[in-house]
One Martini backbone bead per residue (centre of mass of N, CA, C, O) as a GRO file, in nm:
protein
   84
    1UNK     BB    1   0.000  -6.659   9.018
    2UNK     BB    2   0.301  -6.604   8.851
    3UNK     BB    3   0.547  -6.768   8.774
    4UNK     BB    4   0.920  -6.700   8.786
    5UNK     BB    5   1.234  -6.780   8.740
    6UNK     BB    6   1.531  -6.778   8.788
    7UNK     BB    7   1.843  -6.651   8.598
    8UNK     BB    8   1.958  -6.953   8.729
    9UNK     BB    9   1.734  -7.148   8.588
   10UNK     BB   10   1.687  -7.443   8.469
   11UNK     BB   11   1.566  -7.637   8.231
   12UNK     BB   12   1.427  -7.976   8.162
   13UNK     BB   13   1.280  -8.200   7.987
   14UNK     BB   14   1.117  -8.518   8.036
   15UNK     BB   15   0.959  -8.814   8.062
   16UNK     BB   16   0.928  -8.761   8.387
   17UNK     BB   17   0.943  -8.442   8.351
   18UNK     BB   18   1.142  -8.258   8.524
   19UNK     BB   19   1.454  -8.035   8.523
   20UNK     BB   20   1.611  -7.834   8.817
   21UNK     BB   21   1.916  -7.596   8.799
   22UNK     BB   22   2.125  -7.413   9.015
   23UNK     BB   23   2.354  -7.253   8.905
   24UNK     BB   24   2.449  -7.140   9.248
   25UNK     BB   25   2.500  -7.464   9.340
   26UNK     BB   26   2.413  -7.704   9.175
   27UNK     BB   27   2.111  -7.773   9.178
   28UNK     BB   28   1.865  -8.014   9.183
   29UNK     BB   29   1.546  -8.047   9.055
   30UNK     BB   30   1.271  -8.320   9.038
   31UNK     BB   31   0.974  -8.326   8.840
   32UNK     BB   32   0.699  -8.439   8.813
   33UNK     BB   33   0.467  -8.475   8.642
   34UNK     BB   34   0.249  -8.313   8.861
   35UNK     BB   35   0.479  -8.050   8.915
   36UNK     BB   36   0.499  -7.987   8.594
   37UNK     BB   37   0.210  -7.912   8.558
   38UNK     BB   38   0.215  -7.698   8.757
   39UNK     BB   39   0.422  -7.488   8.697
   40UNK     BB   40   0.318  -7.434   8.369
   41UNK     BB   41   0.038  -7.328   8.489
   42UNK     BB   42   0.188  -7.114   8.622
   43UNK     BB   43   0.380  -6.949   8.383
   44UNK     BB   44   0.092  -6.924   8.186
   45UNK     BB   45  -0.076  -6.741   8.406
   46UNK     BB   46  -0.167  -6.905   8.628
   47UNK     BB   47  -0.306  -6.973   8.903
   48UNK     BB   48  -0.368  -7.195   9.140
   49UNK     BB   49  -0.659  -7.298   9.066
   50UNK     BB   50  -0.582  -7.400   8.816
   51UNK     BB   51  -0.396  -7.599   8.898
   52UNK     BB   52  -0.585  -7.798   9.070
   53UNK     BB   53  -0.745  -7.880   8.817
   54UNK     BB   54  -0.526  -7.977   8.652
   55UNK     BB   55  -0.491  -8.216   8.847
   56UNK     BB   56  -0.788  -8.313   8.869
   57UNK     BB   57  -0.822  -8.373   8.571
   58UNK     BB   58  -0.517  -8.559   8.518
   59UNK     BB   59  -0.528  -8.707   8.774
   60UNK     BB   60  -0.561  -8.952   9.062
   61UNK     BB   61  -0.737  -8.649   9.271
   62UNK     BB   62  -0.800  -8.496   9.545
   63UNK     BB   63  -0.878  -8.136   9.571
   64UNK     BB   64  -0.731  -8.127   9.891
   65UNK     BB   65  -0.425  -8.253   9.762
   66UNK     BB   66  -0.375  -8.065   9.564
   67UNK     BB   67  -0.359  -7.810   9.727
   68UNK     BB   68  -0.132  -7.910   9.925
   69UNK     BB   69   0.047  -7.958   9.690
   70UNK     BB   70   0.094  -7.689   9.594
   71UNK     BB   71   0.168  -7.520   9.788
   72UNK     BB   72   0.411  -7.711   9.875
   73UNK     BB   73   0.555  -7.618   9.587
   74UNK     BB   74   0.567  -7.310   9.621
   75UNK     BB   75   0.725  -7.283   9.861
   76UNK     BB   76   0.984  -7.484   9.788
   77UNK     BB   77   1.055  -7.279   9.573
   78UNK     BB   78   1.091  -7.001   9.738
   79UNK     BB   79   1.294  -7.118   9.948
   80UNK     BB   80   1.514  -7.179   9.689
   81UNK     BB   81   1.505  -6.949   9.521
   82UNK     BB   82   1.372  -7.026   9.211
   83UNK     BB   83   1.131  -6.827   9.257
   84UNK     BB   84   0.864  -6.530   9.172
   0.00000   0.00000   0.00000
Protein backbone atom coordinates (compact mmCIF):
# COMPACT_ATOMS: atom_id res chain seq x y z
CA UNK A 1 0.00 0.00 0.00
CA UNK A 2 1.47 3.09 -1.04
CA UNK A 3 0.61 6.22 1.05
CA UNK A 4 0.46 9.90 -0.91
CA UNK A 5 -0.19 12.92 1.48
CA UNK A 6 -2.88 15.22 0.86
CA UNK A 7 -2.23 18.28 -1.29
CA UNK A 8 -2.90 20.31 1.44
CA UNK A 9 -0.03 18.63 3.36
CA UNK A 10 3.57 19.91 3.83
CA UNK A 11 6.44 18.10 4.80
CA UNK A 12 10.06 19.34 5.87
CA UNK A 13 12.96 16.83 6.65
CA UNK A 14 15.29 17.88 10.14
CA UNK A 15 17.66 16.97 11.81
CA UNK A 16 15.26 15.18 14.26
CA UNK A 17 12.65 13.36 11.56
CA UNK A 18 10.52 15.00 9.48
CA UNK A 19 7.29 17.88 10.43
CA UNK A 20 3.97 17.56 8.52
CA UNK A 21 1.44 21.06 8.18
CA UNK A 22 -1.46 20.05 7.62
CA UNK A 23 -2.11 23.33 5.56
CA UNK A 24 -6.30 22.88 6.15
CA UNK A 25 -6.32 23.08 10.03
CA UNK A 26 -2.82 24.34 10.56
CA UNK A 27 -1.77 21.55 12.80
CA UNK A 28 1.56 20.12 12.83
CA UNK A 29 2.40 16.99 13.45
CA UNK A 30 6.15 15.99 14.35
CA UNK A 31 7.40 11.94 12.78
CA UNK A 32 10.77 11.06 14.49
CA UNK A 33 13.10 9.46 12.91
CA UNK A 34 11.29 5.80 13.24
CA UNK A 35 8.14 7.34 11.83
CA UNK A 36 9.70 9.08 9.00
CA UNK A 37 11.29 5.88 8.14
CA UNK A 38 7.66 4.25 7.83
CA UNK A 39 5.86 7.43 5.89
CA UNK A 40 9.29 7.41 3.34
CA UNK A 41 9.06 3.85 2.89
CA UNK A 42 5.46 3.79 2.57
CA UNK A 43 5.59 6.82 0.12
CA UNK A 44 8.48 4.84 -2.25
CA UNK A 45 6.26 2.25 -3.17
CA UNK A 46 6.73 0.39 -0.07
CA UNK A 47 3.72 -1.69 1.61
CA UNK A 48 3.61 -2.24 5.24
CA UNK A 49 5.62 -5.54 5.48
CA UNK A 50 8.75 -3.48 3.60
CA UNK A 51 8.20 -0.44 6.60
CA UNK A 52 8.65 -3.26 9.00
CA UNK A 53 11.40 -4.82 7.68
CA UNK A 54 13.45 -1.56 7.41
CA UNK A 55 12.55 -0.75 10.94
CA UNK A 56 14.18 -3.55 12.15
CA UNK A 57 16.88 -3.77 9.94
CA UNK A 58 17.89 0.04 11.04
CA UNK A 59 16.94 0.54 14.42
CA UNK A 60 16.75 -1.61 17.91
CA UNK A 61 13.13 -3.17 17.83
CA UNK A 62 11.61 -6.57 17.75
CA UNK A 63 9.41 -7.19 14.33
CA UNK A 64 5.76 -7.85 16.41
CA UNK A 65 6.62 -4.04 18.14
CA UNK A 66 7.56 -2.94 14.37
CA UNK A 67 4.08 -4.21 13.00
CA UNK A 68 1.94 -2.49 15.81
CA UNK A 69 3.82 0.42 15.77
CA UNK A 70 3.64 0.72 11.34
CA UNK A 71 -0.12 -0.18 12.21
CA UNK A 72 -0.69 2.56 14.51
CA UNK A 73 0.89 5.24 12.54
CA UNK A 74 -0.71 4.62 8.99
CA UNK A 75 -4.46 4.37 10.88
CA UNK A 76 -3.08 8.03 13.21
CA UNK A 77 -2.20 9.50 9.54
CA UNK A 78 -5.58 8.49 7.83
CA UNK A 79 -7.94 9.25 10.64
CA UNK A 80 -5.98 12.92 10.38
CA UNK A 81 -7.09 13.00 6.60
CA UNK A 82 -3.09 13.50 5.98
CA UNK A 83 -2.78 10.60 3.44
CA UNK A 84 -4.63 8.53 1.20
Amino acid sequence: MTLRFATDVSTAHTQYGTVLLDQRTGDYWELNPTGALVVRTLMDDGDEAAAITALVAQFDIDRDRAEQDVAALVRDLRTAGLVS
